[in-house]
C-alpha positions, 0 to 999 in steps of 0.5 A: 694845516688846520687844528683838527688836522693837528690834532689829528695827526698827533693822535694818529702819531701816539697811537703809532709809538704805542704799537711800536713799543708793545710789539717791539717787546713780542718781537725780542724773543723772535730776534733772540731766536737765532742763539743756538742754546737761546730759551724763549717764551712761547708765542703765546706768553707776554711778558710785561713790566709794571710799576708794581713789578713783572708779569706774564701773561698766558694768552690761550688760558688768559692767565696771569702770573705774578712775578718774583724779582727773580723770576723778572730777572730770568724772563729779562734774560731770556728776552735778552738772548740768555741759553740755558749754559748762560743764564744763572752766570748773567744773573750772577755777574748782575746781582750780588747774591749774598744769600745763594737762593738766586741760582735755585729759584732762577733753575727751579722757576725756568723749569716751572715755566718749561712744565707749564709749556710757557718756554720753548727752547 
């Protein structure tokens, strides 16, 4: 193998994991789909991680949502298979909450996003 050939290769290789790891996120609400109770994004929202923090990404509108810590905890678990009995005891069980605010941001921001037609159940 020549070197334009490796080269080549690797960068054919690098692309190739680049679309594996954007779409194995889309697809984590697809495979989280089966739980009974289980809540989704929409097929039309992406959620994504940033070293500044979390976003969604609203595609038909091309609107973007900055996330609170909260808020990415509850899109984390939503992805993660969370229902709508479950996900205010799974972020308890994770975070210590000394102030209480969590379980009313995380029920007031899951009904924010099911007003703003961004999570399906």
């Amino acid at each position: 193998m020549s070197g334009p050939e490796i080269i080549r290769r690797e960068k054919i290789r690098k692309e190739m994991e680049e679309i594996s790891e954007r779409e194995s996120s889309d697809a984590a609400p697809c495979l989280n789909a089966r739980k009974e109770d289980a809540m989704k994004l929409a097929p039309f929202v992406k959620f994504r991680e940033e070293k500044f923090g979390a976003v969604l990404f609203e595609t038909r509108s091309e609107k973007v949502y900055t996330l609170s810590p909260t808020g990415a905890a509850v899109v984390r678990e939503l992805l993660a298979g969370a229902g709508d009995g479950d996900l205010v005891s799974r972020l308890k069980a994770k975070y210590d909450d000394k102030t209480g605010r969590m379980e009313s941001e995380a029920k007031a921001f899951i009904k924010d996003l099911k007003d703003k037609g961004l999570l399906t159940e």
